[in-house]
DRENKOL-75144 format. One record per residue (C-alpha): y, z, x; residue number from 0. Coordinates in pm, whole numbers, padded with zeros to 5 digits, always signed. Each point is the difference from the previous one (the first is absolute). Layout:
# DRENKOL-75144
{r {Y, Z, X}, NUM}
...
This chain:
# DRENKOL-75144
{r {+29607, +14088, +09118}, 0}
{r {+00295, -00113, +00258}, 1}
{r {-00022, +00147, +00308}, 2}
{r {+00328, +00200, +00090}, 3}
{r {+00160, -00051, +00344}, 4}
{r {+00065, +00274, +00174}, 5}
{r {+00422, +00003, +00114}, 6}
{r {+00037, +00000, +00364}, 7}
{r {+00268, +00306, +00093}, 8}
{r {+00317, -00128, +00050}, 9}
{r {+00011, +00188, +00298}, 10}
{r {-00057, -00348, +00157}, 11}
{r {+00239, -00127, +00288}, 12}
{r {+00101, -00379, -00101}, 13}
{r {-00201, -00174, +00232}, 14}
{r {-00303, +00121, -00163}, 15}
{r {+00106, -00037, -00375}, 16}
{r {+00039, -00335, +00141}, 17}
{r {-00348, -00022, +00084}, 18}
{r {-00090, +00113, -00326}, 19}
{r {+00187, -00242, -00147}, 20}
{r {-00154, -00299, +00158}, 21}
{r {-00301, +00116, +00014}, 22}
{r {-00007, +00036, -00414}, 23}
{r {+00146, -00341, -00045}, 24}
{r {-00198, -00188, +00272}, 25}
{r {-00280, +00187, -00170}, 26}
{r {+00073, -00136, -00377}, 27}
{r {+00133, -00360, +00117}, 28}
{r {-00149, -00251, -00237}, 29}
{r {-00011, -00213, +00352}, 30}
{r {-00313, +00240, +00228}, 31}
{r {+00080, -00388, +00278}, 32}
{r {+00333, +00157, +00124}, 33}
{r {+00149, +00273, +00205}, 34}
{r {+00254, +00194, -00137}, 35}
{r {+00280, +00126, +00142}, 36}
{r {+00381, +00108, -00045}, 37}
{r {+00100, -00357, -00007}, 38}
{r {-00246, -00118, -00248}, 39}
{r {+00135, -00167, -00341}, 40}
{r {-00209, +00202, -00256}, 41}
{r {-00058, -00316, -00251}, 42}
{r {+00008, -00322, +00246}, 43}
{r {-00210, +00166, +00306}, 44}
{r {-00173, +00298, -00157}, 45}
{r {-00063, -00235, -00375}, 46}
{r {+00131, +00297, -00188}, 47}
{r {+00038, -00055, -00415}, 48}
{r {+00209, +00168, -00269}, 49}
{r {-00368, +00270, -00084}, 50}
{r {-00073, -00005, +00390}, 51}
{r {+00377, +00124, +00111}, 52}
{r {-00004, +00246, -00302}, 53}
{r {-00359, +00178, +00092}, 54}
{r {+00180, +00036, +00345}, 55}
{r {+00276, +00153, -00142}, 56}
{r {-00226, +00186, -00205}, 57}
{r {-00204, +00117, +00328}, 58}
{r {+00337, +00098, +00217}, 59}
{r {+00123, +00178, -00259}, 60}
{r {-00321, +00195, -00018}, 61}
{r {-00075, +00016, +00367}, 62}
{r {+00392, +00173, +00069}, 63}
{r {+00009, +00170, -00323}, 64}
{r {+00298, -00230, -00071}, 65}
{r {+00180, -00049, -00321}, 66}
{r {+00001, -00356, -00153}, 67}
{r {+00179, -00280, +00165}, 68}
{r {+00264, -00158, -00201}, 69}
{r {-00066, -00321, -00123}, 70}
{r {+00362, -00151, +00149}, 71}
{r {-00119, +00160, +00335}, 72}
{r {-00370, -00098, -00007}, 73}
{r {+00105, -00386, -00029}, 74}
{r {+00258, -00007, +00281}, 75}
{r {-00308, +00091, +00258}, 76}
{r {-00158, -00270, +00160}, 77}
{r {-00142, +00107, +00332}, 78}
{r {-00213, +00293, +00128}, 79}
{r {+00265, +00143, +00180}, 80}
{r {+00218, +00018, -00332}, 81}
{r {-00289, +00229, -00182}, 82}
{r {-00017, +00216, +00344}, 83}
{r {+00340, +00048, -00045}, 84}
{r {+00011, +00079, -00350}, 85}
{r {-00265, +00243, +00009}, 86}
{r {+00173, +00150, +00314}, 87}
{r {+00316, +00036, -00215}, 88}
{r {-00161, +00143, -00306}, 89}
{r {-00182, +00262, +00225}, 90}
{r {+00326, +00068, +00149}, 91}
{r {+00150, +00054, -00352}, 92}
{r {-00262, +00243, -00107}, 93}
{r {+00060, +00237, +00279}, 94}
């Protein structure tokens, strides 16, 4: 049995679906040694792989109650900002 996230509301100002978001990727980074922040390359300073950057996805997606990312979209972000931004965007779309 998987345990289920429960979606955050998406009553969330920005700066805290921010949070979220680094706090779920700093959480999952292969690399536990390094700080993350918005700046952070997700594969060079946070050692993300292909699985690692697709159970991430996986757990945004959950955590927002986001549809899937695009495949064209998922491999043009890099950083940690990029993702807050997506996710920002996607909750934006959804209202």
């Amino acid at each position: 049995m998987t345990e289920q996230a429960t979606p955050v509301s998406t009553d969330l100002s920005d700066e805290e679906v921010r949070a979220k978001v680094l706090t779920v990727i700093a959480d999952m980074a292969p690399k536990q040694d390094v700080k993350a922040t918005t700046d952070s390359v997700l594969i060079q300073d946070l050692g993300y792989h292909s699985l690692a950057l697709m159970e991430v996805a996986f757990a945004l997606e959950d955590e927002f109650d986001l549809d899937p990312i695009d495949e064209k979209t998922a491999r043009q972000i890099t950083t940690v900002g990029a993702v807050q931004d997506l996710v920002i965007k996607k909750i934006s779309e959804k209202s």
